[in-house]
N, C-alpha and C positions, 0 to 999 in steps of 0.2 A: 504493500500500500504506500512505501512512500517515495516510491517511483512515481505517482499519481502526485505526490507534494511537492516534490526537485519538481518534475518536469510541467506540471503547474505553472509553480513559483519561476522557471527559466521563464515559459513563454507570455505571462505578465510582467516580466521586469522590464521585457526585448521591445513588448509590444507596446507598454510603458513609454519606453526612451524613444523609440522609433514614431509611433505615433500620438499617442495619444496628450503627451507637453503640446502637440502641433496644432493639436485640435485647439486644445485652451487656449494657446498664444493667439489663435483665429478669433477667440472671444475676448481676449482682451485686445486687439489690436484691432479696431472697432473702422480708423482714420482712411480713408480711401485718398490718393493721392495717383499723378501722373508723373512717370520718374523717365530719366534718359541714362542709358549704359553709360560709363564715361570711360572703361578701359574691363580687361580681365589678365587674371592671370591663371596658366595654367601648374597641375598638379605635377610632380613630379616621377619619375614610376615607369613601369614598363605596361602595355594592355591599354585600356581604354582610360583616357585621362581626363579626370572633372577638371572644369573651371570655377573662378573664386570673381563674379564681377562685381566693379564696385560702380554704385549707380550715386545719381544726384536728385535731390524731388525739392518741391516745394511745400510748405506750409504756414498760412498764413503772412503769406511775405519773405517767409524766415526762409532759408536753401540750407538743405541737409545732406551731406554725404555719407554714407555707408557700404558698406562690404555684406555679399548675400552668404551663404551658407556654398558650401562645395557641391555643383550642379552638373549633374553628367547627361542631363537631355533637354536641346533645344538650341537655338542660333542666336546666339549672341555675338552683338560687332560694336563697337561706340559710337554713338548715335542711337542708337535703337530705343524707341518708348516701352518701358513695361507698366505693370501695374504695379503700386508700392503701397503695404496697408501699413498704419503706424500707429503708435499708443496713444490716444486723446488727452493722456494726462504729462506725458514726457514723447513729444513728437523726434524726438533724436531717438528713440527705439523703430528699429521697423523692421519687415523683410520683403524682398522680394518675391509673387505672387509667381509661382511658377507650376509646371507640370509635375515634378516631381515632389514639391510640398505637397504636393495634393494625393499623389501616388502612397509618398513614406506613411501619411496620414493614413488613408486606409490599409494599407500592408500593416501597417503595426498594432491600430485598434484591430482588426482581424486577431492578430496574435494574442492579444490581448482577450479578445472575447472566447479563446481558444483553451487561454490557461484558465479561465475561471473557469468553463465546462469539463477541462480534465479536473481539477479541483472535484468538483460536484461529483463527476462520475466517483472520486477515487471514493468520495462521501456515499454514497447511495452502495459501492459495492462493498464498503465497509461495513453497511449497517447491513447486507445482506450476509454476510462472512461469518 
């Protein structure tokens, strides 16, 4: 039975980290803005290499630069518009609105919904045992 609790506990920690902070940060990060690439750089490594772009946006007047998270799907070039959502209360937090936020988001709540039904099974075959 506590193979059913390791392996639980792995795929809510994974599903945790991977997706489900991404979810929340989408709720707190409320700010819709229009941002432009202004460079990237790439990863180092052998195989298929993320980029790290660091975009510009505006808010209220104010111009904010930041760096997105390491993204390994989609065309980015400088100039390019994306979409930038930011925090209502501290507009210097934000991220870049992309394919793969949105990808890790569900792959990881998956995992997540995943460990708490091996959980439950290990529970239900316990109470059978």
């Amino acid at each position: 039975m506590i193979v059913f609790w390791i392996l639980g506990g792995i795929f809510i920690i994974i599903g945790f980290i991977m997706g489900v902070r991404k979810f929340i940060k989408t709720y707190q990060y409320q700010g819709k803005a229009e941002g432009v690439i202004l460079d990237y750089e790439n990863s180092t490594g052998t195989g298929k290499q993320s980029i790290r772009v660091r975009y510009q946006y505006m808010v209220s007047g104010v111009e904010y630069v930041a760096k997105s998270e390491w993204l390994n799907n989609g065309s980015f070039y400088p100039g390019k518009k994306c979409e930038v959502r930011y925090n209502l209360d501290d507009p210097e937090k934000s991220y870049m609105k992309t394919f793969d936020r949105a990808l890790q988001s569900v792959i990881g709540t998956v995992f997540f919904l995943l460990g708490i039904a091996i959980i439950i099974l290990g529970i239900i075959l316990l109470g059978i045992i």
